[in-house]
Predicted model as a PDB file, atoms N, CA, C, CB and O in Angstrom, pLDDT in the B-factor column:
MODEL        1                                                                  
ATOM      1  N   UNK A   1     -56.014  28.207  52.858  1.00 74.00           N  
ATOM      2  CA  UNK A   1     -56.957  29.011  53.598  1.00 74.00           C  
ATOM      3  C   UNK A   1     -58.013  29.613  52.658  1.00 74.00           C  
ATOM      4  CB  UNK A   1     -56.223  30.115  54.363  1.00 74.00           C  
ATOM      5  O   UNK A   1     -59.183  29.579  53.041  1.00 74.00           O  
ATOM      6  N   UNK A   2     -57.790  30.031  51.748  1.00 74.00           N  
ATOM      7  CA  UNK A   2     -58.540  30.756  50.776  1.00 74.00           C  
ATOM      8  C   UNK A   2     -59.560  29.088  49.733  1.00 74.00           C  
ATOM      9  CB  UNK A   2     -57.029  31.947  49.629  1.00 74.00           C  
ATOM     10  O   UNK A   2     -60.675  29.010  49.219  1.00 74.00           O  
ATOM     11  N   UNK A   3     -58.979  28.588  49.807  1.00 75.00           N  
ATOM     12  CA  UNK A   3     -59.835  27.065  49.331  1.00 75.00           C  
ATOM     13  C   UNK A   3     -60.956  26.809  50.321  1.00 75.00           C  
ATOM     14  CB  UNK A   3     -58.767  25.534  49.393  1.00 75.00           C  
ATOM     15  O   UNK A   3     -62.017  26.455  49.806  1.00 75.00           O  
ATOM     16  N   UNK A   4     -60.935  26.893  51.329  1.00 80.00           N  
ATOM     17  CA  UNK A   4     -61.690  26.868  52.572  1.00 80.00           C  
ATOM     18  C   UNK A   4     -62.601  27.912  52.544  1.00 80.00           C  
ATOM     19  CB  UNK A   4     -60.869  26.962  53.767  1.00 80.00           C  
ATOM     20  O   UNK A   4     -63.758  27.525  52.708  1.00 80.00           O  
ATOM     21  N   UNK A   5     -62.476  29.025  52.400  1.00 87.00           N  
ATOM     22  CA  UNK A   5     -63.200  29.993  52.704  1.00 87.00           C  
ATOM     23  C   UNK A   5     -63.592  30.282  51.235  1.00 87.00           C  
ATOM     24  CB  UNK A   5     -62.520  31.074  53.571  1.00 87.00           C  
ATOM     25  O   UNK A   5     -64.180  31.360  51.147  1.00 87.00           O  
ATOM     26  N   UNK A   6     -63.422  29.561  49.918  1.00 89.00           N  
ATOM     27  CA  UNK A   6     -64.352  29.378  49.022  1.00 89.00           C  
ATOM     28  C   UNK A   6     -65.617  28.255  48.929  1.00 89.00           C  
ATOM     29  CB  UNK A   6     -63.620  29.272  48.090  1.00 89.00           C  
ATOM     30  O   UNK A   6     -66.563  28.209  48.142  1.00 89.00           O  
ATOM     31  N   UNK A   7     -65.301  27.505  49.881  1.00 89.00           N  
ATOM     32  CA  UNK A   7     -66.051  26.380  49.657  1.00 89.00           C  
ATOM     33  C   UNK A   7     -67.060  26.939  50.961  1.00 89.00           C  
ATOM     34  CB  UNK A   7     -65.149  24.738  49.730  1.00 89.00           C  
ATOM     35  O   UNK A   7     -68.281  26.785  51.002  1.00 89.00           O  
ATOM     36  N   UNK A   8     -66.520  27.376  51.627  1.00 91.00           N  
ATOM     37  CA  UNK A   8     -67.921  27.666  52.529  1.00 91.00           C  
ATOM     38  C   UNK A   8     -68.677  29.089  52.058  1.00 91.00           C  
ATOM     39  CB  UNK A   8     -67.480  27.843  54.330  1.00 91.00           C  
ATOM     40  O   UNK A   8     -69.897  29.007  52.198  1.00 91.00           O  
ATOM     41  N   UNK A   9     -68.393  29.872  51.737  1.00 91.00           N  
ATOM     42  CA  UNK A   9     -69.407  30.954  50.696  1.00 91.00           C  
ATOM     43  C   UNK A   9     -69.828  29.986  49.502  1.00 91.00           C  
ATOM     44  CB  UNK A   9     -68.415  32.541  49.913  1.00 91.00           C  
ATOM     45  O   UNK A   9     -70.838  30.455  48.978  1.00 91.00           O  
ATOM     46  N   UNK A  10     -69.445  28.870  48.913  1.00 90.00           N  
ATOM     47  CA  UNK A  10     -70.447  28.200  48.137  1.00 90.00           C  
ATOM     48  C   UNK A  10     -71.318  27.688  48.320  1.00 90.00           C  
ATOM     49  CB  UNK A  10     -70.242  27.596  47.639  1.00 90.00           C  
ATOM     50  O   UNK A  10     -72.249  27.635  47.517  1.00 90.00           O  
ATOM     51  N   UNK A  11     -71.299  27.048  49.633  1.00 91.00           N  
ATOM     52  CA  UNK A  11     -71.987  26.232  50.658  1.00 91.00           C  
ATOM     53  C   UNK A  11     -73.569  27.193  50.912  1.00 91.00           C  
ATOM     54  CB  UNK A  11     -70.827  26.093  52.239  1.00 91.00           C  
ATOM     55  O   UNK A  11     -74.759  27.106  50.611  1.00 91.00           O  
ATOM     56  N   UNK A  12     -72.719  28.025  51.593  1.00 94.00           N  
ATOM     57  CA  UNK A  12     -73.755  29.450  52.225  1.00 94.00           C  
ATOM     58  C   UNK A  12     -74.511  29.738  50.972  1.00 94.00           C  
ATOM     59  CB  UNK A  12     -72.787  31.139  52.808  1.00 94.00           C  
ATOM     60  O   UNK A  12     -75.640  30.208  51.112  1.00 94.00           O  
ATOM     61  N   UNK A  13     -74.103  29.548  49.889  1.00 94.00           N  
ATOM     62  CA  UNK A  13     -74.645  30.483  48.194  1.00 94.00           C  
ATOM     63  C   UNK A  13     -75.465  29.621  48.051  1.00 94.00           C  
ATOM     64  CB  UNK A  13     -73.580  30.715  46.589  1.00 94.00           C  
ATOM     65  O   UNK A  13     -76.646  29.961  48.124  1.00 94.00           O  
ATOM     66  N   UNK A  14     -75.063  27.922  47.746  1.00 90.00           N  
ATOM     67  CA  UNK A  14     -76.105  27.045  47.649  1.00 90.00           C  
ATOM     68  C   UNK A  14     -77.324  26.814  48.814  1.00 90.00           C  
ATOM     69  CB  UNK A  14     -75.429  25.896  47.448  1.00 90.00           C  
ATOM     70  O   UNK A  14     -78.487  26.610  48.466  1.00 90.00           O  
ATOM     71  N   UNK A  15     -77.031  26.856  49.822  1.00 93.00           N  
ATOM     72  CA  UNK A  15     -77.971  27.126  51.053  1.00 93.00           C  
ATOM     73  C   UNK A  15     -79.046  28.114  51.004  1.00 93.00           C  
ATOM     74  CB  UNK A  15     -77.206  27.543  52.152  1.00 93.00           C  
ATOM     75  O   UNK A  15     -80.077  27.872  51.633  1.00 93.00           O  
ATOM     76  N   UNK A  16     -78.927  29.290  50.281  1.00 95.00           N  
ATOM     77  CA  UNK A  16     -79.618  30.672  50.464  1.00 95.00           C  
ATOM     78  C   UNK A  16     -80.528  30.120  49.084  1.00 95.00           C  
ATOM     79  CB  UNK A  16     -78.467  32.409  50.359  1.00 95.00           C  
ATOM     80  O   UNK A  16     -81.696  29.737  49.137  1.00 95.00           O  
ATOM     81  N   UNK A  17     -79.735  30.183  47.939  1.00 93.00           N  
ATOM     82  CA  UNK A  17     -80.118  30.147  46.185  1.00 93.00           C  
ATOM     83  C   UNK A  17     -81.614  28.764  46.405  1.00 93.00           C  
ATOM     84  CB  UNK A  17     -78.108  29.296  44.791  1.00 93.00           C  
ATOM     85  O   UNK A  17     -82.733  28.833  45.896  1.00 93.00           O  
ATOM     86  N   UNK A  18     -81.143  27.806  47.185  1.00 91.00           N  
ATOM     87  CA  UNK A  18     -82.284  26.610  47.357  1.00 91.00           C  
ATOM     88  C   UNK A  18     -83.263  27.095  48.123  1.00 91.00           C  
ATOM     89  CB  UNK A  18     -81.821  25.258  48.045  1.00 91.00           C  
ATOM     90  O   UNK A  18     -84.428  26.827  47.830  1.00 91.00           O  
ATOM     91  N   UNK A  19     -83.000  27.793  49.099  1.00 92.00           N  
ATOM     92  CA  UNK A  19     -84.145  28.106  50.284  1.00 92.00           C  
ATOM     93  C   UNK A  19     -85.201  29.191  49.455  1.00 92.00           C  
ATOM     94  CB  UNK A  19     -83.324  28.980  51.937  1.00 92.00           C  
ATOM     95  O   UNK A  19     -86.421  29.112  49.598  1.00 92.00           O  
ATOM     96  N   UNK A  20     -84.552  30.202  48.578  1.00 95.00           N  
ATOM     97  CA  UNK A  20     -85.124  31.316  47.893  1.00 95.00           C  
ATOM     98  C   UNK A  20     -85.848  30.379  46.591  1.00 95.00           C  
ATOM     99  CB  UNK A  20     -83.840  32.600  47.426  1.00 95.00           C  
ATOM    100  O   UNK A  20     -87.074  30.492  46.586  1.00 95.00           O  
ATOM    101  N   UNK A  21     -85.410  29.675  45.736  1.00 94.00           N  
ATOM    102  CA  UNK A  21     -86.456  28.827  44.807  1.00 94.00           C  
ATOM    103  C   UNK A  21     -87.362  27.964  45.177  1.00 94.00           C  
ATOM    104  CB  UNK A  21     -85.911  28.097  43.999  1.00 94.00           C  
ATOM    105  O   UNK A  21     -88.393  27.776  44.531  1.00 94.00           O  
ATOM    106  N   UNK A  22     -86.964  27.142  46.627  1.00 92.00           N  
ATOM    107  CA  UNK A  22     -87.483  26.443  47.220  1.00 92.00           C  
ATOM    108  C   UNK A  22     -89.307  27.245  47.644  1.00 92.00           C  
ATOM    109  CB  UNK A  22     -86.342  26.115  48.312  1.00 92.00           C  
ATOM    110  O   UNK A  22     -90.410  26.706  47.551  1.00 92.00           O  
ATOM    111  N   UNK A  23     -89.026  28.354  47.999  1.00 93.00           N  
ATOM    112  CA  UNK A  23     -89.541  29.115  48.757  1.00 93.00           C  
ATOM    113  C   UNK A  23     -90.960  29.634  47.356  1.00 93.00           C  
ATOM    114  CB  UNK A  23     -88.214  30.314  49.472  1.00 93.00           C  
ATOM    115  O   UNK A  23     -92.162  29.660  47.620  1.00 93.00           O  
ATOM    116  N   UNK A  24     -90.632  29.825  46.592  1.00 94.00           N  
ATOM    117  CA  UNK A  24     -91.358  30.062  45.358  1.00 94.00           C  
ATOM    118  C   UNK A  24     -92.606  29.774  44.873  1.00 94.00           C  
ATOM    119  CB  UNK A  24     -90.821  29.661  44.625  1.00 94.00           C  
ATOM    120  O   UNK A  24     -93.413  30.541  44.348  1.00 94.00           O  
ATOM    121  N   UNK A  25     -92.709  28.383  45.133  1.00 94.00           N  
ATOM    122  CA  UNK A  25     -94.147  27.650  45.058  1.00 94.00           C  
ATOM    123  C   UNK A  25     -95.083  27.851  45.750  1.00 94.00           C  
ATOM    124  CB  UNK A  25     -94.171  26.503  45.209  1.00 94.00           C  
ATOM    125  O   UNK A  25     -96.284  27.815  45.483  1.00 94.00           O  
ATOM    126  N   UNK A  26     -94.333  28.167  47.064  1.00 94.00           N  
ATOM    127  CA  UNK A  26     -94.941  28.768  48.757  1.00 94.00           C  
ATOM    128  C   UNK A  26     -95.895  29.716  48.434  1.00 94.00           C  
ATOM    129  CB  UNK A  26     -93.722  29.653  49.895  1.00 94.00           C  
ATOM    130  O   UNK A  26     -97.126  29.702  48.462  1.00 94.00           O  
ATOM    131  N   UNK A  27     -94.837  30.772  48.033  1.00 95.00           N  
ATOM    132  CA  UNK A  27     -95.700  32.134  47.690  1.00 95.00           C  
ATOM    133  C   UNK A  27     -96.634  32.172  47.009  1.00 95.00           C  
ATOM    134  CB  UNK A  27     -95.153  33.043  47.140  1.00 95.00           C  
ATOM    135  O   UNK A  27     -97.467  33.024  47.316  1.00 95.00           O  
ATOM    136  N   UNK A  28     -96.987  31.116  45.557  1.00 94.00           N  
ATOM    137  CA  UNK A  28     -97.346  31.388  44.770  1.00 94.00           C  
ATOM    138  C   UNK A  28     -99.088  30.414  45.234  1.00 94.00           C  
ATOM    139  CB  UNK A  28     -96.234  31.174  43.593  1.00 94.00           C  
ATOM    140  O   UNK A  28    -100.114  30.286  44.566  1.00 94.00           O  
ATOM    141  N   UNK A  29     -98.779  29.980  46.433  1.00 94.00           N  
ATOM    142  CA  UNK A  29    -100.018  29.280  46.660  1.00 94.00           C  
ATOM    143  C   UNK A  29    -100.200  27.756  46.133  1.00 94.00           C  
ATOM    144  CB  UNK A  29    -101.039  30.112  46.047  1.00 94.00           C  
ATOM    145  O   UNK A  29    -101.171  27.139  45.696  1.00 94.00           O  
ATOM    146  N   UNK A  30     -98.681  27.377  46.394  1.00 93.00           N  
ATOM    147  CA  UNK A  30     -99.195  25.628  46.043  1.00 93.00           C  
ATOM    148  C   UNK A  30     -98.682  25.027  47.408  1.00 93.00           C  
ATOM    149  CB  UNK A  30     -98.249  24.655  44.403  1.00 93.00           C  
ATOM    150  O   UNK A  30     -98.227  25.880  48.169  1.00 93.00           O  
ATOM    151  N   UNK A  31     -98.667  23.849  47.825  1.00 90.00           N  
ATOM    152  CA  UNK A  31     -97.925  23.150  49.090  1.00 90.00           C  
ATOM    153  C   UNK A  31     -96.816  22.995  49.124  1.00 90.00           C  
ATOM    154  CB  UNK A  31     -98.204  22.033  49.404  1.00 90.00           C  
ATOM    155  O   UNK A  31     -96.019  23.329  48.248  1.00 90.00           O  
ATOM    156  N   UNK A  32     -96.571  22.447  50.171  1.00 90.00           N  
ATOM    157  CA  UNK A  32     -95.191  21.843  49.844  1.00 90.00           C  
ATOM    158  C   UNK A  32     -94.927  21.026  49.588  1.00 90.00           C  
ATOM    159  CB  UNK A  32     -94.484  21.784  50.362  1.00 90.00           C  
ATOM    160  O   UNK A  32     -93.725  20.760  49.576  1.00 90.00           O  
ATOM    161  N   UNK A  33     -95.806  20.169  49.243  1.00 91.00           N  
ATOM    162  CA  UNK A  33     -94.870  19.271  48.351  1.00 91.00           C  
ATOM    163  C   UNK A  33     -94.523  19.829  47.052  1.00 91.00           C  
ATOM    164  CB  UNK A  33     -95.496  17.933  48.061  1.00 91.00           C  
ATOM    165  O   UNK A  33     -93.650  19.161  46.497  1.00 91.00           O  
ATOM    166  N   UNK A  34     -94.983  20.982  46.292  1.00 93.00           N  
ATOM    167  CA  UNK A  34     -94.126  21.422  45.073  1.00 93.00           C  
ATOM    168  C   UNK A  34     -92.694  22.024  45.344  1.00 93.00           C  
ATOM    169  CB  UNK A  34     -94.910  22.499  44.299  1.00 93.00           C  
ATOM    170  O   UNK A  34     -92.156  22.496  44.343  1.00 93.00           O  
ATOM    171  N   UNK A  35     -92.195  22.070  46.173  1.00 91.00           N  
ATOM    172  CA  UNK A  35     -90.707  22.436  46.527  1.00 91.00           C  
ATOM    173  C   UNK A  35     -90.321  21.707  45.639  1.00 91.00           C  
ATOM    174  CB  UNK A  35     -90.032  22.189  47.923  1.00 91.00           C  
ATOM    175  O   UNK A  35     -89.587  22.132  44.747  1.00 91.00           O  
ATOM    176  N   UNK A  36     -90.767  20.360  45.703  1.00 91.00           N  
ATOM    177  CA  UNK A  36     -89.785  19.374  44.908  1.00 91.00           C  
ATOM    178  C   UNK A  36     -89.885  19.718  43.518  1.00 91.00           C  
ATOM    179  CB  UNK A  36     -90.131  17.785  45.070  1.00 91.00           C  
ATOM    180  O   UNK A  36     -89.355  18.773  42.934  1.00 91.00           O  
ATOM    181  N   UNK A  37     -90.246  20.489  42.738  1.00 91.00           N  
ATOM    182  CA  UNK A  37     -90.272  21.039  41.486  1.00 91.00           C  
ATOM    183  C   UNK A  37     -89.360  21.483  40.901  1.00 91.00           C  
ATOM    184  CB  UNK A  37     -90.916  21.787  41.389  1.00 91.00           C  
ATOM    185  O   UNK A  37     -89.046  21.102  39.773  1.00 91.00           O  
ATOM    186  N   UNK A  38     -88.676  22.491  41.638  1.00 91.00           N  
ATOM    187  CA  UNK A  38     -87.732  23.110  41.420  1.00 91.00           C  
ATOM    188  C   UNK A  38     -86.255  22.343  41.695  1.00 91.00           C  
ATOM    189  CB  UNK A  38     -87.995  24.217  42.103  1.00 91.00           C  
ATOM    190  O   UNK A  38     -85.182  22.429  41.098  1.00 91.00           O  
ATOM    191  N   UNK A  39     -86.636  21.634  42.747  1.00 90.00           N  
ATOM    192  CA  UNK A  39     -84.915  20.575  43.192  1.00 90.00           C  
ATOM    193  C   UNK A  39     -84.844  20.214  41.995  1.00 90.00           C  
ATOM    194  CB  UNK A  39     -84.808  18.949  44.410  1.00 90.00           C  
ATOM    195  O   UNK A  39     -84.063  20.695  41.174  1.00 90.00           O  
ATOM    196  N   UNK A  40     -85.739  19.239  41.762  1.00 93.00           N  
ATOM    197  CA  UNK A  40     -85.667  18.598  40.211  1.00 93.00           C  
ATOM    198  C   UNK A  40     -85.299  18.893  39.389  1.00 93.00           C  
ATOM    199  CB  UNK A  40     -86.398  18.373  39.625  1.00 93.00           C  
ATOM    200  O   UNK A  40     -84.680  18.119  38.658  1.00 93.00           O  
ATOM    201  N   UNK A  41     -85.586  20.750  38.961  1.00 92.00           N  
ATOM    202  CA  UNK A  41     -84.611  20.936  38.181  1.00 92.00           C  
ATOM    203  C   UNK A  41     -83.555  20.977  37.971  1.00 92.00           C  
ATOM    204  CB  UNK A  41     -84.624  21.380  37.941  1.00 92.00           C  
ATOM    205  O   UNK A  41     -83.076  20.843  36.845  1.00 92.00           O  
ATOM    206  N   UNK A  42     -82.501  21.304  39.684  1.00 91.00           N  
ATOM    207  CA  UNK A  42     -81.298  21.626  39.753  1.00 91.00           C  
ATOM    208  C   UNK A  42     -80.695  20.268  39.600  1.00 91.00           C  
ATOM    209  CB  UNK A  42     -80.966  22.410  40.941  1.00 91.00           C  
ATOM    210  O   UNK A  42     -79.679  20.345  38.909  1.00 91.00           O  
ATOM    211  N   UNK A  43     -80.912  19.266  39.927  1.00 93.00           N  
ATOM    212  CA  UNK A  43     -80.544  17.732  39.794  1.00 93.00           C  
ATOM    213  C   UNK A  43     -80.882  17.582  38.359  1.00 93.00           C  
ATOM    214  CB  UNK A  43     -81.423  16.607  40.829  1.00 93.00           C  
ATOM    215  O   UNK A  43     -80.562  16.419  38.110  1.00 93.00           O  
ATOM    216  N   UNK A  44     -81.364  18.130  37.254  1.00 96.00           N  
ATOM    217  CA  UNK A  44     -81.456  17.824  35.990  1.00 96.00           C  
ATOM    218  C   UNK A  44     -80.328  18.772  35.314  1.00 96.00           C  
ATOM    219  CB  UNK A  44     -82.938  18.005  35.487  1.00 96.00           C  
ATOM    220  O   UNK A  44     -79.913  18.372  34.226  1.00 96.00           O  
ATOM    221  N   UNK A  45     -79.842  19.834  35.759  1.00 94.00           N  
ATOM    222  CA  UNK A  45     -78.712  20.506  35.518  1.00 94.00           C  
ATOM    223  C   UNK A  45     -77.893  19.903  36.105  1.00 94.00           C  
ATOM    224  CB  UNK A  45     -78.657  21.716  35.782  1.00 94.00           C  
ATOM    225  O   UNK A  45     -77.314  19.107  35.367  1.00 94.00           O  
ATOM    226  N   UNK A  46     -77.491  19.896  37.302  1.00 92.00           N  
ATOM    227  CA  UNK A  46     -76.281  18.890  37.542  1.00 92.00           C  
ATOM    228  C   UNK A  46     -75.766  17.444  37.158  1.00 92.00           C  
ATOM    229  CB  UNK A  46     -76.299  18.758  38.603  1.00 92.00           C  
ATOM    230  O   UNK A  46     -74.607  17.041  37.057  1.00 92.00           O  
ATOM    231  N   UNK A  47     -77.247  16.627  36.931  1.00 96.00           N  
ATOM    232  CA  UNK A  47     -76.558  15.581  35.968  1.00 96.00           C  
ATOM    233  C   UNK A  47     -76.300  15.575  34.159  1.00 96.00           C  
ATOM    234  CB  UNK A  47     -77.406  14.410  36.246  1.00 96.00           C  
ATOM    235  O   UNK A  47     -75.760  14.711  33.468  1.00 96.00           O  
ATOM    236  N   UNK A  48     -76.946  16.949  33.742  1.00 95.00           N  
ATOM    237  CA  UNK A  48     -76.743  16.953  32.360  1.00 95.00           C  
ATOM    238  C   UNK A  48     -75.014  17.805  32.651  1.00 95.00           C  
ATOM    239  CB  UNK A  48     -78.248  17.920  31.321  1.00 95.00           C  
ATOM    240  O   UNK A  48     -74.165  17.577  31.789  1.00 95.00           O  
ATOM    241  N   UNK A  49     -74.691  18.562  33.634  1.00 94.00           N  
ATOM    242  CA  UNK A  49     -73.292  19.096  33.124  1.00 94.00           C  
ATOM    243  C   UNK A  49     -72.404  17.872  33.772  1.00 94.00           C  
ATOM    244  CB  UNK A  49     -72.816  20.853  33.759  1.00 94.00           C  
ATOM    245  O   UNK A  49     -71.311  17.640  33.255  1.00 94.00           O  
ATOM    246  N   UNK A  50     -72.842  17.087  34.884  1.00 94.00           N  
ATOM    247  CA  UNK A  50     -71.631  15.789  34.864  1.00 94.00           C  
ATOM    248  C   UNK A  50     -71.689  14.895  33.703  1.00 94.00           C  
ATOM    249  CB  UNK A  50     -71.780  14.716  36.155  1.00 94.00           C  
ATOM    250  O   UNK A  50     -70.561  14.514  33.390  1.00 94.00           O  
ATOM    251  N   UNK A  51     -72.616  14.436  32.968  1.00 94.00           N  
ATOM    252  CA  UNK A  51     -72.700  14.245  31.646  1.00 94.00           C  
ATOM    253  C   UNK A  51     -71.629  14.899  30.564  1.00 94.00           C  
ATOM    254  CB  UNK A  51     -73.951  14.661  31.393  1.00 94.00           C  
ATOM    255  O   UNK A  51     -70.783  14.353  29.857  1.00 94.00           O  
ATOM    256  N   UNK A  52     -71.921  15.979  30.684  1.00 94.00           N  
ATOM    257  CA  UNK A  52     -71.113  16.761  29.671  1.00 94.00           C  
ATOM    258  C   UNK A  52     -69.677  17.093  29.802  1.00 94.00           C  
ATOM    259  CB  UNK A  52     -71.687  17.935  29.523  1.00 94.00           C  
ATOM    260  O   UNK A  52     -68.998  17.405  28.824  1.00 94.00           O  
ATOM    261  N   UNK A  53     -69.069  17.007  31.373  1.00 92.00           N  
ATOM    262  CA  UNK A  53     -67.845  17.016  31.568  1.00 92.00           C  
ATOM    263  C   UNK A  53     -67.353  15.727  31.700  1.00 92.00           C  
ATOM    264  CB  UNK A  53     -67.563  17.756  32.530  1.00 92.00           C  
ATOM    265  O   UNK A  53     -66.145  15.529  31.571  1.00 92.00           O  
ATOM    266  N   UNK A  54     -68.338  14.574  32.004  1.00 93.00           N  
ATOM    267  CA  UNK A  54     -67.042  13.385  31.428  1.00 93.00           C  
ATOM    268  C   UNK A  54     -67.551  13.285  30.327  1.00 93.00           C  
ATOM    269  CB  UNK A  54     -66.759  11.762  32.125  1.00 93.00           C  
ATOM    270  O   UNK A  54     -67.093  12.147  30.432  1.00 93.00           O  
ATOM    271  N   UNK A  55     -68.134  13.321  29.176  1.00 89.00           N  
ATOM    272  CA  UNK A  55     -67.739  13.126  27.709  1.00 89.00           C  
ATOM    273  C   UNK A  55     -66.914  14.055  27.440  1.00 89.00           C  
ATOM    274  CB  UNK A  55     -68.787  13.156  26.712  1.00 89.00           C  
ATOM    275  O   UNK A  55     -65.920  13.594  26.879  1.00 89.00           O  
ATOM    276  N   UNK A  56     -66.873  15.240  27.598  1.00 82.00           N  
ATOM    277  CA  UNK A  56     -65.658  15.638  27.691  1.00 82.00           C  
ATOM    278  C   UNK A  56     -64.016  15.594  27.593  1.00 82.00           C  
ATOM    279  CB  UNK A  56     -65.836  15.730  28.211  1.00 82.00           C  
ATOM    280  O   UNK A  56     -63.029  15.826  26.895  1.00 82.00           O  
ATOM    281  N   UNK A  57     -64.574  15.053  28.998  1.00 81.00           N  
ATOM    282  CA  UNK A  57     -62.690  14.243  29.593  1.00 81.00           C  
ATOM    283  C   UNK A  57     -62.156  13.222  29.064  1.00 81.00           C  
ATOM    284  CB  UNK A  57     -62.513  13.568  31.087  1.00 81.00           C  
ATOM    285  O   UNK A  57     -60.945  13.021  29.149  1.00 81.00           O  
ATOM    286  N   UNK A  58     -63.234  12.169  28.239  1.00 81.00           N  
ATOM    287  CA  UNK A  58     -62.691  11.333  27.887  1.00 81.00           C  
ATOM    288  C   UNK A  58     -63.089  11.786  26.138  1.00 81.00           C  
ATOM    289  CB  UNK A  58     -63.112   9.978  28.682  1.00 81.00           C  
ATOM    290  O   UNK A  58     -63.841  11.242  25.330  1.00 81.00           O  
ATOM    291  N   UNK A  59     -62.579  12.500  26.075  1.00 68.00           N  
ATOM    292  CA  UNK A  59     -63.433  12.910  23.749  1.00 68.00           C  
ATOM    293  C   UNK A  59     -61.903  13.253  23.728  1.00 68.00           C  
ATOM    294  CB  UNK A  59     -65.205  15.044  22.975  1.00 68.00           C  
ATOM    295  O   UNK A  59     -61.370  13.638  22.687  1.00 68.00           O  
TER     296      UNK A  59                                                      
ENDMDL                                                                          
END                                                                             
């Protein structure tokens, strides 16, 4: 039960944390297509730490 109800406050965390960076470029007076600026980064963190946890797993 408690596995469950961590994964959906992560869910909700990642949902809010994207909409609020997402939201950034907005404000600042560019379009939207610069949303995609920021995804990019988070997909450049997530594949440099799956990177880093399987060299890892297998070192």
């Amino acid at each position: 039960m408690l596995g469950a109800s961590c994964f959906q406050i992560s869910f909700n965390l990642e949902n809010a944390i994207g909409a609020f960076v997402g939201g950034i470029p907005i404000t600042h007076g560019f379009g939207y297509e610069y949303t995609a600026l920021p995804a990019s980064l988070f997909a450049f963190i997530g594949f440099s730490l799956l990177i880093y946890f399987i060299k890892d797993m297998f070192a």
